[in-house]
N, C-alpha and C positions, 0 to 999 in steps of 0.2 A: 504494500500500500504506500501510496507518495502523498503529502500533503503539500499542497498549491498556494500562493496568500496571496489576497487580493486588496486593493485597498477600502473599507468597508462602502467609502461611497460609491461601489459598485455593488450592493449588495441588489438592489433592484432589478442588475441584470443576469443576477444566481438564484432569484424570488422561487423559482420554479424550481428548481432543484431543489433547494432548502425544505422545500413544502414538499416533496415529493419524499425527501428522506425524513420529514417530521413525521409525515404519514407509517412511513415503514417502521418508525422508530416508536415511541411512546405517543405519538398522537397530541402530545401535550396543547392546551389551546395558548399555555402561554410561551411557546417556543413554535406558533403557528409566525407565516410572515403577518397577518393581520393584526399580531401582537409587537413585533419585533420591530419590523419598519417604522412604524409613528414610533419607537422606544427611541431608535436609533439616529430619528431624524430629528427628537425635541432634547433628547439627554448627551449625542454623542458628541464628542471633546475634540475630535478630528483625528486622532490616534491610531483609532481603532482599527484594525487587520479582518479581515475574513478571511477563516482559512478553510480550506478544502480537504479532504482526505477522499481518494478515488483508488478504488480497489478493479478485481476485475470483474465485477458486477458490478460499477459503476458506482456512486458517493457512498461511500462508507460512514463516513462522521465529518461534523461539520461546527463552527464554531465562531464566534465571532471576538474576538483578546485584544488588548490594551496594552501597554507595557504601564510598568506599576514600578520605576526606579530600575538601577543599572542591574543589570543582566534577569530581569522580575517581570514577569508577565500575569497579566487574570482574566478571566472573563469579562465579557462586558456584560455589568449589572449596575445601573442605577436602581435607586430604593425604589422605583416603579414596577420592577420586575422584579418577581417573588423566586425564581429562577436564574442561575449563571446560564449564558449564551451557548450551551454545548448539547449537541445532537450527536448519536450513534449507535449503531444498528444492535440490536438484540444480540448477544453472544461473544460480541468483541471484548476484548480484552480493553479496559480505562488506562490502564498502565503504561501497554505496548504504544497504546494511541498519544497520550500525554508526550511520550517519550520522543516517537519521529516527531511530532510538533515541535517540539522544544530543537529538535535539528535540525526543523526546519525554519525555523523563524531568523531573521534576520540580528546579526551582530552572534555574541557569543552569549547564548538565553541558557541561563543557571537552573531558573525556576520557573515553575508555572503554576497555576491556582485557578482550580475551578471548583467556584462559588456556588454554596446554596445548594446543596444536588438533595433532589426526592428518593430517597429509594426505593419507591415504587416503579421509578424511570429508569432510574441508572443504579444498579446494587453497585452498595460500598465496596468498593476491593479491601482488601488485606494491607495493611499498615504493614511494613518491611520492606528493605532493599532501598527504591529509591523513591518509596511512597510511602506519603502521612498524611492521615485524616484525621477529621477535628470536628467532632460537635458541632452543630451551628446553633438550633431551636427546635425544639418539641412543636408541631404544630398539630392541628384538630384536624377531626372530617366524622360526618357524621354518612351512616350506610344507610341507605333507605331499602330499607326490610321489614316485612309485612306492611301492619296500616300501623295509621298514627296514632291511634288508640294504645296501641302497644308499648310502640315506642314512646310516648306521653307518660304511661304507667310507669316506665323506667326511671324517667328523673325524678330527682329530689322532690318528698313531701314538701318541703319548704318552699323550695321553689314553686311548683304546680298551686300551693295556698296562696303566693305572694301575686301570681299574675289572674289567679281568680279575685284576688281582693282590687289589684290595681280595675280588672274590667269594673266591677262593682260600683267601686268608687266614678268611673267615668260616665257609667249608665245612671247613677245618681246625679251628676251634674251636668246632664245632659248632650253630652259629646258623643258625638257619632263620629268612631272609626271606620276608617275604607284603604283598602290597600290594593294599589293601581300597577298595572304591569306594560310597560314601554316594550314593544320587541320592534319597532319600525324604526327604519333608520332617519324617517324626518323628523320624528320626536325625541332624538336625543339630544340637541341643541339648548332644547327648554328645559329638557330634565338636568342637564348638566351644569343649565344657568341657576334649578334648581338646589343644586348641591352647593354651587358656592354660594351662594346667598346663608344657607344653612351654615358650612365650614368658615365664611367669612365673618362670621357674627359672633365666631367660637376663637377658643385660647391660640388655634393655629395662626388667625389672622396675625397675633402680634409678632410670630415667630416666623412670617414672611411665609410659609410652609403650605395655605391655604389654596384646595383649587379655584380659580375666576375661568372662566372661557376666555379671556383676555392672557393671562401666562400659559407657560411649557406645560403645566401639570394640568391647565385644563382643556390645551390643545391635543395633548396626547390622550388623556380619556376619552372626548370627543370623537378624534379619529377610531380609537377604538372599537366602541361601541357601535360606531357608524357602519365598522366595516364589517363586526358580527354580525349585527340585527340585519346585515343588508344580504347574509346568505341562514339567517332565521336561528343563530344561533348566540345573540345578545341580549340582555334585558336589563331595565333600569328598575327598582320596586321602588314606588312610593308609597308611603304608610301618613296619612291625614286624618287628625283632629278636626272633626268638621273640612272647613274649607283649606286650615293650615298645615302644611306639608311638616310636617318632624322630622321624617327619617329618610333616608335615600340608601338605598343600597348601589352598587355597578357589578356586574355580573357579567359573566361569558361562559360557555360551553364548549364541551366537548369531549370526547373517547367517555362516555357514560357519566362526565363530572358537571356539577356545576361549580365555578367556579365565584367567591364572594372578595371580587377584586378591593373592594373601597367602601365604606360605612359611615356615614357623618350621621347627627342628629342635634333637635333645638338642644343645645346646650344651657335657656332660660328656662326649661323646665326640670326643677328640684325634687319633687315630689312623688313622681313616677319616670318608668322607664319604657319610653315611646319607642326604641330599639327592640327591648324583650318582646315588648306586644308586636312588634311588626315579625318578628323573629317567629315565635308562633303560631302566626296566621299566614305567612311563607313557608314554612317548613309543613304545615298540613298541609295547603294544595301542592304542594312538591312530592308529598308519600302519595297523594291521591291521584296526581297527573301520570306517577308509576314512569315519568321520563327519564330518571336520570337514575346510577346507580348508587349516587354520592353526594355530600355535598363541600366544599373545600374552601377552606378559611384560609389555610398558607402564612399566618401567622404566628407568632411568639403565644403560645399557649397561658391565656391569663384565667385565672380565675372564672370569670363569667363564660368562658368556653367550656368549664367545667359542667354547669350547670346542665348545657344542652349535648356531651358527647363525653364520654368513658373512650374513645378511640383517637391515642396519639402518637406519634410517629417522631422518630428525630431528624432534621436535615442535616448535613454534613459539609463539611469542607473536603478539598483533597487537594495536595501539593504531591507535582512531582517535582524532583531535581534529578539536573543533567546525569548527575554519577549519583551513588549512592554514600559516597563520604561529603557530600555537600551536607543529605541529611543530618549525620553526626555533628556535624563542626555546627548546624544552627543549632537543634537539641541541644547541644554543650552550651553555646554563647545563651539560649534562655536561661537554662536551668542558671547561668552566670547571673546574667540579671537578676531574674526574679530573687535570686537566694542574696542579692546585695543590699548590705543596711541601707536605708535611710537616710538621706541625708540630715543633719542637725536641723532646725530651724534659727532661723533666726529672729530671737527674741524678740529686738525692737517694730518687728514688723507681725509680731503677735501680739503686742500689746492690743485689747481693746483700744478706741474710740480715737 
């Protein structure tokens, strides 16, 4: 097998291949090009490589890397993508492939790092030689098996009392909930304006982090969305208070999953949680619709994940290096670091006030 490198602002013209081995590969929606391209085209630095691997059945593995400091390469993942940029075919070896990559990339490439990896896509290889993996995040997915009644019965007494008393309470003060479903690609413009509106009123805003349809973060949902819904496999959920929107979900699909790309909600309301309500009036017509086999958060495992899935999974890192004594000598220089004191403080700048 030979790996090719392109420069990424050529990836438009590899679209087809790309897809063609994401299809053979895990099917992932978010290593589809309808995910990748608007990634690449709002978050990428101008760095970035595409590289190729062509075997004798034609692309083997596929990926898109950055260089990350001298002789250090990684995938390309901004925090948009819940995924590193790497595609390859069921059976290959991670190792062997890491490996020609790394001699094939231009200068003298030490290391390389690919970020984020599911193991339901890509199994973890074996730590040794000239390969080490690293924990990333525990993340959820809930199976949709039998009906919802079932799976309702599973979670927490506490929980199932706390969103019968939240409905109670709303039905007492007169609010009528509805929860609205976008799959058309003209209505995602408004839903999108919707979410910022929501995330712009919230703690993001101050931290600049917030999507607007006006910035990268709500050019690239947009596009996304657009380009799902536009072959019937996107959706926006809105969840409203009477006339007032609370909740927004972004979603995408595919290979049996749904995918729960982005979450906002009114952050001015204290007293209940317009998320959990919308959460379980999405999650029953989803056992009932019987579409999907799954549903996938792709997040840092918190607490309130708990509530709605018992089913968690770790994401991982994996570094290869060139030789296998590169390994040793970083392992050495951490374990240096980390085991080194403290430096003193100094006083005068710990004084209070």
């Amino acid at each position: 097998m030979k790996w090719t490198l392109r420069p990424a602002a050529e990836f438009g013209n590899h679209s087809g291949a790309w897809q063609a081995l994401n299809d053979a590969a895990s099917r992932s929606p978010l290593l589809a090009v309808d995910f990748v391209a608007p990634l690449l085209k709002e978050f990428g630095e101008g760095g970035e490589v595409l590289a190729l691997c062509d075997g004798a059945d034609g692309l083997q593995a596929a990926a898109l890397v950055a260089p990350r400091g001298r002789g250090t390469w990684e995938t390309f993942q901004p925090s948009q993508g819940p995924i590193g940029a790497w595609i390859q075919k069921p059976g290959l070896s991670t190792p062997e492939l890491m490996n020609g990559l790394l001699r094939a990339l231009p200068g003298l490439a030490l290391r390389i790092g690919v970020t984020q990896q599911d193991p339901d896509l890509v199994p973890r290889p074996a730590d040794g030689g000239a390969i080490e993996t690293l924990d990333y995040i525990p993340t959820a997915r809930i199976s949709i098996e039998g009906g919802f009644a079932q799976y309702w019965e599973q979670r927490g007494k506490n929980h199932r009392q706390n969103m019968r008393k939240q409905r109670n309470r709303l039905e007492k003060e007169g609010v009528k909930t509805s929860l609205e479903m976008t799959t058309s690609a003209t209505g995602v413009a408004q839903a999108i304006a919707d979410y910022g509106q929501l995330e712009s009123a919230g703690w993001k805003a101050a931290g600049g982090t917030a999507v607007h349809p006006d910035n990268a973060q709500g050019r690239f949902y947009q596009a996304v969305l657009e380009n799902f819904c536009r072959k019937g496999s996107g959706r926006i959920y809105r969840y409203r208070f009477n006339d007032r929107v609370v909740v927004v979900d972004l979603c995408i699909e595919g290979a049996g999953s749904l995918i729960i790309l982005k979450t906002t909600y009114d952050e001015s309301i204290k007293t209940l949680s317009p998320a959990f309500l919308m959460r379980e009036e999405t999650f029953r017509t989803l056992f009932e619709e019987r579409r999907f086999k799954r549903i996938e958060f792709y997040g840092k495992v918190m607490d309130w994940h708990t509530k709605w899935t018992n089913e968690i999974r770790t994401m991982y890192h994996v570094t290869g290096y060139r030789w296998p004594f590169l390994r040793g000598i970083r392992r050495a220089l951490t374990k240096t670091t980390s085991a080194a004191p403290a430096p003193e403080k100094d006083q005068a700048t710990d004084t209070p006030g």
